[in-house]
SEBA-609305 format. One record per residue (C-alpha): residue number from 1; x, y, z; residue in one letter. Coordinates in nm, 2 decimals. Layout:
+-----+--------+--------+--------+------+
|  nr |     px |     py |     pz | rest |
+-----+--------+--------+--------+------+
| NUM |      X |      Y |      Z |    A |
...
+-----+--------+--------+--------+------+
//
This chain:
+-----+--------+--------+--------+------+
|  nr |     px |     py |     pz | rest |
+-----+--------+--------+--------+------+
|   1 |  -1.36 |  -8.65 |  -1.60 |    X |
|   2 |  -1.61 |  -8.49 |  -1.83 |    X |
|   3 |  -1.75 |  -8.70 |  -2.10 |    X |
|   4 |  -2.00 |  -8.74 |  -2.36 |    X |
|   5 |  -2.36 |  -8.74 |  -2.11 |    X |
|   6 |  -2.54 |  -9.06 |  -2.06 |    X |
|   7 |  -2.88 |  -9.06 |  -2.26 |    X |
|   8 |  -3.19 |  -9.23 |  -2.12 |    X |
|   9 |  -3.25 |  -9.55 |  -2.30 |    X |
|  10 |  -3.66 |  -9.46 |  -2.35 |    X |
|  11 |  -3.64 |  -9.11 |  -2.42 |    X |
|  12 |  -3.28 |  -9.03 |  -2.58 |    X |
|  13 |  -3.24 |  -8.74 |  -2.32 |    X |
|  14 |  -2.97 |  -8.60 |  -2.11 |    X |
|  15 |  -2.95 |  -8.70 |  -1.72 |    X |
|  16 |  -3.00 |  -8.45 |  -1.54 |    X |
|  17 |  -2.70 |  -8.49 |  -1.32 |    X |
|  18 |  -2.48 |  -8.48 |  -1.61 |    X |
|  19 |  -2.27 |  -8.21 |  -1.74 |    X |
|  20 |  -2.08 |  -8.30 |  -2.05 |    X |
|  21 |  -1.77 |  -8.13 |  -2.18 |    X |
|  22 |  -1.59 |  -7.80 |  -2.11 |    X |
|  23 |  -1.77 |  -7.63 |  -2.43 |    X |
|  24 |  -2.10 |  -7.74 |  -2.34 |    X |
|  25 |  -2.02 |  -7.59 |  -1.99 |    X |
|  26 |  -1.84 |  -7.26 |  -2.12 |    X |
|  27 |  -2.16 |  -7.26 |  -2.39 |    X |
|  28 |  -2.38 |  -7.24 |  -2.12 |    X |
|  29 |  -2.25 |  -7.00 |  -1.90 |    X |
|  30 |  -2.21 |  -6.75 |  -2.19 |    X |
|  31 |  -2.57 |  -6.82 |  -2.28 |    X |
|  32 |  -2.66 |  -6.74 |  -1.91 |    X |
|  33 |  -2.47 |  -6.43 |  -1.92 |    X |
|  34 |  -2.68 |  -6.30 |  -2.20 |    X |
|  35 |  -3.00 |  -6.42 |  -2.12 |    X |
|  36 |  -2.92 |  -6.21 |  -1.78 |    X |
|  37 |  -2.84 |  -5.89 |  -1.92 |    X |
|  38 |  -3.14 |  -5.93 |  -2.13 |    X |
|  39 |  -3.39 |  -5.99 |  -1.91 |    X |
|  40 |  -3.24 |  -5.72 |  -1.64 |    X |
|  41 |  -3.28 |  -5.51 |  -1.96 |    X |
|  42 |  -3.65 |  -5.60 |  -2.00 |    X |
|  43 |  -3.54 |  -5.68 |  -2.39 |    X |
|  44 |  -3.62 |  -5.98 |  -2.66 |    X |
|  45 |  -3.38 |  -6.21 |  -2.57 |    X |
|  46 |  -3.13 |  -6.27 |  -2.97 |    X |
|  47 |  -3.18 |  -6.53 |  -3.18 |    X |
|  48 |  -2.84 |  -6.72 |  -3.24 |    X |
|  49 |  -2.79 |  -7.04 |  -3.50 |    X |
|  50 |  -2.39 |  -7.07 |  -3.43 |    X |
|  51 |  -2.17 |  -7.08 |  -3.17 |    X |
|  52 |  -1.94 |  -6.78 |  -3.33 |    X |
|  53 |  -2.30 |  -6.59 |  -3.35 |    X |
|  54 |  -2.34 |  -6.67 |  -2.99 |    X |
|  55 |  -1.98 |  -6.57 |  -2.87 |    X |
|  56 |  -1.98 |  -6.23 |  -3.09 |    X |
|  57 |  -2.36 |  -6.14 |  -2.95 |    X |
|  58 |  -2.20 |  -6.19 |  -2.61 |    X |
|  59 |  -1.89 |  -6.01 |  -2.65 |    X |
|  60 |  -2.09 |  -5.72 |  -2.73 |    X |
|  61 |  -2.32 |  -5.76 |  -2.45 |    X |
|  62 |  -2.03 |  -5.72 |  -2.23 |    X |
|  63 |  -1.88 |  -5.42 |  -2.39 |    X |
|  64 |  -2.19 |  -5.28 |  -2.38 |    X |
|  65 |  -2.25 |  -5.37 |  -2.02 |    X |
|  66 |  -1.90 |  -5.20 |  -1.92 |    X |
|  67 |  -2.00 |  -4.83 |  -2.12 |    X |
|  68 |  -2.34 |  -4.85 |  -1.93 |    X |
|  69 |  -2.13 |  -4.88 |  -1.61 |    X |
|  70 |  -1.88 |  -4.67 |  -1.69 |    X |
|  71 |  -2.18 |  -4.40 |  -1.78 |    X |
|  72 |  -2.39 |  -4.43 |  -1.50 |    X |
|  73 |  -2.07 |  -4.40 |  -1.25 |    X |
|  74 |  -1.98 |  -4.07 |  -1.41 |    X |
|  75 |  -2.35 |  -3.95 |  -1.39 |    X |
|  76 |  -2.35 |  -4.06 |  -1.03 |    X |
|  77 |  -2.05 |  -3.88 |  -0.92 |    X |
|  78 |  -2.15 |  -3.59 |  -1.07 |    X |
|  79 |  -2.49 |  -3.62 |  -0.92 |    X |
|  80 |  -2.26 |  -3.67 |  -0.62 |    X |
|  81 |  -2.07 |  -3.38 |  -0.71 |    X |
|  82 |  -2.34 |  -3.13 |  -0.73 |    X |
|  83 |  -2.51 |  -3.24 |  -0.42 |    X |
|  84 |  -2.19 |  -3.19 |  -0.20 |    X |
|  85 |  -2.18 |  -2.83 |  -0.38 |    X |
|  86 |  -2.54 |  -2.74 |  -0.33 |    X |
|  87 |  -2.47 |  -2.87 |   0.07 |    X |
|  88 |  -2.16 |  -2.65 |   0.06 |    X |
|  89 |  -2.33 |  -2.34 |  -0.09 |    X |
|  90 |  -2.63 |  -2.38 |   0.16 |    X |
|  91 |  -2.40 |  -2.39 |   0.43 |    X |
|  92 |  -2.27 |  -2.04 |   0.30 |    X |
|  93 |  -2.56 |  -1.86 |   0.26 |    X |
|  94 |  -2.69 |  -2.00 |   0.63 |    X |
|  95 |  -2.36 |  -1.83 |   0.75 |    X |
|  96 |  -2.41 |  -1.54 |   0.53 |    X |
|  97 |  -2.77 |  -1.50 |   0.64 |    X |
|  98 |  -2.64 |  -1.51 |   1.01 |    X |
|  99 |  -2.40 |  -1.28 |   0.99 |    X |
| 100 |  -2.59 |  -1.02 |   0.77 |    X |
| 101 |  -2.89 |  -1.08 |   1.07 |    X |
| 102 |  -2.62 |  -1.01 |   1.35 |    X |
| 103 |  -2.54 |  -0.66 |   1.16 |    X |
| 104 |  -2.88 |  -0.58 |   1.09 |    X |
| 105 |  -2.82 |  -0.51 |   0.74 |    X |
| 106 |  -3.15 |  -0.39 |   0.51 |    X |
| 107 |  -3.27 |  -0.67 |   0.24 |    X |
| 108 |  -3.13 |  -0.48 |  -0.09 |    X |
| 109 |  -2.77 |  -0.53 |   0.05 |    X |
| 110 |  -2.80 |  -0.84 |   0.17 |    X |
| 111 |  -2.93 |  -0.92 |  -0.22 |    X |
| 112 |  -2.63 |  -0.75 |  -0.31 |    X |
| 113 |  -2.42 |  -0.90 |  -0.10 |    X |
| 114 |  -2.57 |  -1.25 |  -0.19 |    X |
| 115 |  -2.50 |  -1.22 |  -0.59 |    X |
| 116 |  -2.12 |  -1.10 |  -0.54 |    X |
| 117 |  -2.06 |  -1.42 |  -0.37 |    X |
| 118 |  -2.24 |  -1.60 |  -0.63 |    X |
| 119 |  -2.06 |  -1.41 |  -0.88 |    X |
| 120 |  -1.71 |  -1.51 |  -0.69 |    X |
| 121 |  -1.87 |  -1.91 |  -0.69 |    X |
| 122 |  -1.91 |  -1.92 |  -1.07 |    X |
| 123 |  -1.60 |  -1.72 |  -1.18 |    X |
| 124 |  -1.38 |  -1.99 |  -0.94 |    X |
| 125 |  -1.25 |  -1.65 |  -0.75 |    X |
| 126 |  -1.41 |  -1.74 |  -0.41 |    X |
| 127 |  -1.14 |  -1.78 |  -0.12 |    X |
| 128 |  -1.09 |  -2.20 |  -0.22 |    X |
| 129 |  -1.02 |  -2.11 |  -0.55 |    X |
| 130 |  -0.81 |  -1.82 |  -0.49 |    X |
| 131 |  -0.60 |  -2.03 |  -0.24 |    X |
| 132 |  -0.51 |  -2.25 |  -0.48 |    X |
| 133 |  -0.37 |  -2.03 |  -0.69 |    X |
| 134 |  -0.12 |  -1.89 |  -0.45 |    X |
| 135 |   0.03 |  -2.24 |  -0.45 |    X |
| 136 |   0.14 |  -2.23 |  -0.77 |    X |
| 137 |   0.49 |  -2.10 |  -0.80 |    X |
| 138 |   0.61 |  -1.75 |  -0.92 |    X |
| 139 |   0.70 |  -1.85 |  -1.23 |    X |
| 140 |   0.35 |  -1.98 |  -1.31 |    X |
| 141 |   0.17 |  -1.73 |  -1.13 |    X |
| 142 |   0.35 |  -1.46 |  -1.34 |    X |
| 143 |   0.22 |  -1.62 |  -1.71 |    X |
| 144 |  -0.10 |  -1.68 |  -1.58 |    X |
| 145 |  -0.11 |  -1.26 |  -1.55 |    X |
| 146 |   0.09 |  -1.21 |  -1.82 |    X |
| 147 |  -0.19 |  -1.43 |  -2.06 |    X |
| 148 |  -0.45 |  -1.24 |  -1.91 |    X |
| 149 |  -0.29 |  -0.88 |  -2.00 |    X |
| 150 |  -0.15 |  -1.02 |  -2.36 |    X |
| 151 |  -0.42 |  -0.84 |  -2.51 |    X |
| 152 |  -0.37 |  -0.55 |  -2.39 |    X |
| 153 |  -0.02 |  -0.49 |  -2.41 |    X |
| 154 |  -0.05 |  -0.62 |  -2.70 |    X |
| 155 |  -0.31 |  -0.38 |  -2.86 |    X |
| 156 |  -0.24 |  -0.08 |  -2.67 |    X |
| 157 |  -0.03 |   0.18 |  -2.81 |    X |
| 158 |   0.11 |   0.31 |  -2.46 |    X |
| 159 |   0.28 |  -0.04 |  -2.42 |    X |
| 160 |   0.43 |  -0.02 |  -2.78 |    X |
| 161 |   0.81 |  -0.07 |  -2.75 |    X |
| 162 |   0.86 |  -0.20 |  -2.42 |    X |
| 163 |   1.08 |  -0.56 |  -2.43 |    X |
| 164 |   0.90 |  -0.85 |  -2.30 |    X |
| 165 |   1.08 |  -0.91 |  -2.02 |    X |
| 166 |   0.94 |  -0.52 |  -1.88 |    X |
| 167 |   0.59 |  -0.67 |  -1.96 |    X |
| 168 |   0.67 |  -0.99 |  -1.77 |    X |
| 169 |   0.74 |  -0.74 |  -1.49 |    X |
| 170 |   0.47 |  -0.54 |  -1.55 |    X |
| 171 |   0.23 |  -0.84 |  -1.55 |    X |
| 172 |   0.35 |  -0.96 |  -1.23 |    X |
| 173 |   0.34 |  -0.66 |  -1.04 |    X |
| 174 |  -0.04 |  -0.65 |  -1.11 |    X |
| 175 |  -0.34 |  -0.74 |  -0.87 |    X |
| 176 |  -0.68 |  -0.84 |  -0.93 |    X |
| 177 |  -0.99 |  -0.65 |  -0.79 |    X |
| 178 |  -1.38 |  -0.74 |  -0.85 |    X |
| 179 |  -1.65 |  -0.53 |  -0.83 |    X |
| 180 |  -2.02 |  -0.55 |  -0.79 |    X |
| 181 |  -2.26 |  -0.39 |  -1.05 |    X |
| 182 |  -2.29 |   0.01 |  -0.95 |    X |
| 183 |  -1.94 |  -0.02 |  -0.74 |    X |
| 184 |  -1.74 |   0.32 |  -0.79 |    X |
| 185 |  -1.41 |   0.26 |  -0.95 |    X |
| 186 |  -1.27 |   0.57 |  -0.98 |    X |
| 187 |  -1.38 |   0.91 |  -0.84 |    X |
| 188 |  -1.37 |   1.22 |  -1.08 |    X |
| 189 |  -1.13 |   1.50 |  -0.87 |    X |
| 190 |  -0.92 |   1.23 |  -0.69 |    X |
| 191 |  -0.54 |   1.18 |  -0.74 |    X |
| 192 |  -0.49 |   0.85 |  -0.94 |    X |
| 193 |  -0.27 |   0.60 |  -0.80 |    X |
| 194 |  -0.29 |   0.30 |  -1.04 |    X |
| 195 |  -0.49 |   0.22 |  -1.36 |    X |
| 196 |  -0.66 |  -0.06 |  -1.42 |    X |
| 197 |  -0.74 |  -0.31 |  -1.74 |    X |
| 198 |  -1.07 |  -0.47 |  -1.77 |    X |
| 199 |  -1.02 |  -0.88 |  -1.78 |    X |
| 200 |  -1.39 |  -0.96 |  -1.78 |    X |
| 201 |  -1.72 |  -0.75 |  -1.72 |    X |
| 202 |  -1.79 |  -0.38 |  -1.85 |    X |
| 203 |  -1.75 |   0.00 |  -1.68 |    X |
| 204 |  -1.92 |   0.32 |  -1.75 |    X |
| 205 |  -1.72 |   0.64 |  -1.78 |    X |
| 206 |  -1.94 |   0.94 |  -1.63 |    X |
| 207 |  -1.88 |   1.30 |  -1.62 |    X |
| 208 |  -2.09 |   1.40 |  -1.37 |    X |
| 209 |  -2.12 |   1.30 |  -1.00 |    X |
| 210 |  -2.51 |   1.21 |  -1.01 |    X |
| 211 |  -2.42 |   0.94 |  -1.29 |    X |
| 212 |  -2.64 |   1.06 |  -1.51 |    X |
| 213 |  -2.44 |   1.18 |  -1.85 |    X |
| 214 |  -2.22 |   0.81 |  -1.93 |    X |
| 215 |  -1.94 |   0.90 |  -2.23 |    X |
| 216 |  -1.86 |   0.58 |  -2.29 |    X |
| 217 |  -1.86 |   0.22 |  -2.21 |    X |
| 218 |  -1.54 |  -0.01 |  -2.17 |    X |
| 219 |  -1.53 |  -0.35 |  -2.20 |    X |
| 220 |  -1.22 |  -0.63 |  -2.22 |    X |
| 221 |  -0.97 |  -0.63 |  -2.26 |    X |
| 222 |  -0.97 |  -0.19 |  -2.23 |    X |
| 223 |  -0.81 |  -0.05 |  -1.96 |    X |
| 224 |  -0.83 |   0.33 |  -1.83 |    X |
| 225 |  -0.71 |   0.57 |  -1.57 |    X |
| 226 |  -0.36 |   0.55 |  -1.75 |    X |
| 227 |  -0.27 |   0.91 |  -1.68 |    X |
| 228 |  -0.19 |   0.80 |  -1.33 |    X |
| 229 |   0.12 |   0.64 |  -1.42 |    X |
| 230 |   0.27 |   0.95 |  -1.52 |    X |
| 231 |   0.52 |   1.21 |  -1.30 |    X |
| 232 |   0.31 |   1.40 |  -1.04 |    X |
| 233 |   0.01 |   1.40 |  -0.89 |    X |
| 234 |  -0.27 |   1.38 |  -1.14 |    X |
| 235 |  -0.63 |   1.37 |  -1.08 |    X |
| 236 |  -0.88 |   1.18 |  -1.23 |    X |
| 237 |  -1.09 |   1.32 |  -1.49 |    X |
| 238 |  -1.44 |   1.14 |  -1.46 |    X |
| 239 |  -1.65 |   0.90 |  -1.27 |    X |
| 240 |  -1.60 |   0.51 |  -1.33 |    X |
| 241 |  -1.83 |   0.27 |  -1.23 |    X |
| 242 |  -1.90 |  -0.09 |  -1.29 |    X |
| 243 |  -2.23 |  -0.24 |  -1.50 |    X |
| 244 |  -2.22 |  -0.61 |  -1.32 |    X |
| 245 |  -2.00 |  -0.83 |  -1.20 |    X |
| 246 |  -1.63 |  -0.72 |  -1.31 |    X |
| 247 |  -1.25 |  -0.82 |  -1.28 |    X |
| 248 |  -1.05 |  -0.57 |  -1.29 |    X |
| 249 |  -0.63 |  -0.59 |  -1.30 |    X |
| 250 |  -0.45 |  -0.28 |  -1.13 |    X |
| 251 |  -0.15 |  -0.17 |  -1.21 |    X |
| 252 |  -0.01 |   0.05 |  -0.87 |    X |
| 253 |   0.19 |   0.34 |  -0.98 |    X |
| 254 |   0.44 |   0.29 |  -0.70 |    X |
| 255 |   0.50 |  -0.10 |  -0.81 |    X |
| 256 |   0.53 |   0.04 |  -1.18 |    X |
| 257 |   0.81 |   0.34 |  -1.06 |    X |
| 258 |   1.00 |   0.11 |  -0.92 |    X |
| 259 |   1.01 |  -0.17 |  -1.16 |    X |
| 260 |   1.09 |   0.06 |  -1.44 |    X |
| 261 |   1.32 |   0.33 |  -1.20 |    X |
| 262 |   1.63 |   0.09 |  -1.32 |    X |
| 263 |   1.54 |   0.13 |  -1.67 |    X |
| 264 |   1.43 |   0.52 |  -1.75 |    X |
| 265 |   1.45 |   0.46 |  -2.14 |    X |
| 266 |   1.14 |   0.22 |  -2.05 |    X |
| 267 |   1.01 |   0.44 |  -1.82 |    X |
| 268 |   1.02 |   0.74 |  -2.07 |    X |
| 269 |   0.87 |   0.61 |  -2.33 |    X |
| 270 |   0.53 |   0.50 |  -2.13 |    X |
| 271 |   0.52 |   0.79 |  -1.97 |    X |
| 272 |   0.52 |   1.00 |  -2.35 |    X |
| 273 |   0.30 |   0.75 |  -2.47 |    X |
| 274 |   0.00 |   0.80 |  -2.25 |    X |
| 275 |   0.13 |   1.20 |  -2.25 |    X |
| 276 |   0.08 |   1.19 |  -2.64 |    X |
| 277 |  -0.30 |   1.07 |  -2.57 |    X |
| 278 |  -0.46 |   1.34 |  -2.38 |    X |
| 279 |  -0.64 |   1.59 |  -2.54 |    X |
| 280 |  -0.43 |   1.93 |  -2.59 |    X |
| 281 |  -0.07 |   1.80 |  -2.46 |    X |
| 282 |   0.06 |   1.81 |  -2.80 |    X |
| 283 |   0.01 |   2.18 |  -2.80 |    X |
| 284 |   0.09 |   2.28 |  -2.45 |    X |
| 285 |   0.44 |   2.08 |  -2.52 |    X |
| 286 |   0.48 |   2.28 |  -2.83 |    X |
| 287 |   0.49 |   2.61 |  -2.61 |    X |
| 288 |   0.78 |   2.47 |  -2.43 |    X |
| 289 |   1.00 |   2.29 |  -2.69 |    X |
| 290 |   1.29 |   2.19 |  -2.50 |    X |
| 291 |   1.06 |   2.02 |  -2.25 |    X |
| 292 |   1.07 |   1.63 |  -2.27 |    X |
| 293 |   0.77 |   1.40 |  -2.23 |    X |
| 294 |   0.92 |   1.24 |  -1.92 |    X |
| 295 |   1.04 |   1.63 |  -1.77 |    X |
| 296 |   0.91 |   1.81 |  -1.52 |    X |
| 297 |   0.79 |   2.08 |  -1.76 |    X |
| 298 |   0.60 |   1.81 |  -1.91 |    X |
| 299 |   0.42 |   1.70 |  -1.62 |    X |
| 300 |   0.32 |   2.07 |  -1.58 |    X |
| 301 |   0.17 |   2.05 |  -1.90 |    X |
| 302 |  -0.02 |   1.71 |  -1.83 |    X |
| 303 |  -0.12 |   1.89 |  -1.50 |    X |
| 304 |  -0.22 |   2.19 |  -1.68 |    X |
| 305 |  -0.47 |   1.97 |  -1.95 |    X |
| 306 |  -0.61 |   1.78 |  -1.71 |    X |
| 307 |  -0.71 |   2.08 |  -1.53 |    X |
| 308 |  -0.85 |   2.23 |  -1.85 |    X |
| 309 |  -1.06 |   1.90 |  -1.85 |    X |
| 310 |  -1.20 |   1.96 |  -1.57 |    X |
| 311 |  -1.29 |   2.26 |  -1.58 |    X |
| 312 |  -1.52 |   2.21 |  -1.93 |    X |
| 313 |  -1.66 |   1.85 |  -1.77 |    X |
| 314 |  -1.51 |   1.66 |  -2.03 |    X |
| 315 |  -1.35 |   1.35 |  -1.95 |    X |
| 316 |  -1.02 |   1.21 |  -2.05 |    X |
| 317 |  -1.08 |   0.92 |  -2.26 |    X |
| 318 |  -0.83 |   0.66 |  -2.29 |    X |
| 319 |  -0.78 |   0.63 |  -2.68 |    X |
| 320 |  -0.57 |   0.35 |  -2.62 |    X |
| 321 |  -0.85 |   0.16 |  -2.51 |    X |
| 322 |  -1.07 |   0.24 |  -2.84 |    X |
| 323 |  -0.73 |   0.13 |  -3.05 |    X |
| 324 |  -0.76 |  -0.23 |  -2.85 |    X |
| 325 |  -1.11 |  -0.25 |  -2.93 |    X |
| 326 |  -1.10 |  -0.15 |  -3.30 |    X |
| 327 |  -0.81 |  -0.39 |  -3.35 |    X |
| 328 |  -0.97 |  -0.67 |  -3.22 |    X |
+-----+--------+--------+--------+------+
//
């Protein structure tokens, strides 16, 4: 049993083989707990006078102790972390450099080559990322597009009046496509097949082939190449070309026909939307009165601007994209 320690009769002091009571022994090993921590912390050890001084000091200490733990585990897992992604990436760019080696390929592509794969790394679009996304479900998948495109269809005129379930549709009926700076987008001359809205990056819009005369630059969320999506073959009306890394959404006519072929009200009223934006339609209609935006004798009309278009060099600018970017 403990009791009070035995004092030697000469010198009043404690045997040394003594231990006294469970406070002087739950004293002591707080005591030793903070004189620990403070001398593994190269500090002044603290002065205390009671034992509720003592107990508070060493209360804190442990806190203290615990946040330093918990702080330098996080910092080592991300240390951790980073070294298993440098590893990783090294590992790439040795395969990379092996494979561009094996083709022979000159050094300015295999830069280029080298910074869209960067690019993909960053943005979380490489193949890892990319395969996790096609896990989600179909549900999810379909608002993750549809809250990339709200701008858009929300500040663009040519989407004005369709329900939201049609944009739902629309949204998930999109792909995503990224480009490297100077890729060619579109080709002036060539018969659209899609158009595409701009979800992060910039284009240039050029009138002539030697990409030397830009008429404008489109950023997010704009889209272009509209007129693609309406009846007949149309061709495109200038040069587009990306200015870095870009992500691009694209919107296939044949995907948008036949989601909205079961709804031609819908349909229609895209269709005389984007009509309504290109330069001279308004008049050519007027020749031909009876002639519906969604007609065939509106399509000839289209067909008949754009080739006026292309004729002077002028582009066809998509004003619904300079309405998204005045209203935001």
């Amino acid at each position: 049993s403990f009791g009070s320690p035995p004092e030697d009769a000469r010198t009043g002091l404690v045997a040394p083989n003594s231990y006294g009571d469970w406070a002087d022994l739950w004293r002591c090993y707080v005591q030793a707990v903070i004189d620990g921590i403070f001398i593994l912390a190269a500090s002044r050890l603290p002065v205390v006078s009671t034992q509720a001084e003592l107990f508070c000091v060493a209360g804190l200490v442990l806190i203290a102790s615990l946040v330093l733990a918990c702080a330098h585990g996080a910092i080592m897992l991300s240390m951790a972390r980073v070294a298993a992604g440098k590893d990783r990436h090294a590992d790439q760019v040795a395969a990379l450099e092996a494979a561009c080696e094996s083709r022979r390929l000159p050094l300015g592509l295999k830069r280029r080559i080298g910074q869209h794969l960067s690019c993909l790394v960053l943005n979380h679009l490489d193949s890892e990322a990319e395969g996790l996304m096609r896990q989600l479900s179909a549900n999810l998948q379909s608002e993750v597009k549809l809250c990339q495109l709200r701008e858009v269809f929300v500040a663009s005129d040519i989407f004005r009046g369709l329900a939201p379930r049609m944009l739902c549709l629309l949204a998930a009926a999109s792909s995503e496509q990224v480009f490297s700076r100077g890729d060619v987008i579109v080709r002036r001359g060539e018969i659209g097949d899609c158009m595409y809205v701009i979800l992060q990056g910039a284009v240039a819009v050029w009138i002539d082939a030697d990409l030397s005369m830009c008429a404008k630059r489109l950023t997010d969320p704009m889209h272009f190449g509209e007129t693609a999506l309406l009846q007949g073959r149309i061709p495109r009306t200038a040069w587009v070309t990306s200015e870095g890394f870009s992500l691009l959404s694209r919107v296939d006519k044949d995907k948008f026909e036949a989601l909205l072929e079961p709804h031609p009200q819908a349909k229609r009223l895209v269709q005389t939307q984007i009509a309504s934006q290109i330069p001279g339609f308004e008049a050519e209609c007027s020749r031909q009165p009876m002639a519906g935006a969604g007609g065939s004798m509106a399509a000839a009309a289209v067909q008949r601007c754009v080739t006026r278009v292309l004729q002077r060099s002028s582009p066809v600018m998509p004003t619904g994209a300079s309405h998204a970017m005045r209203r935001r």
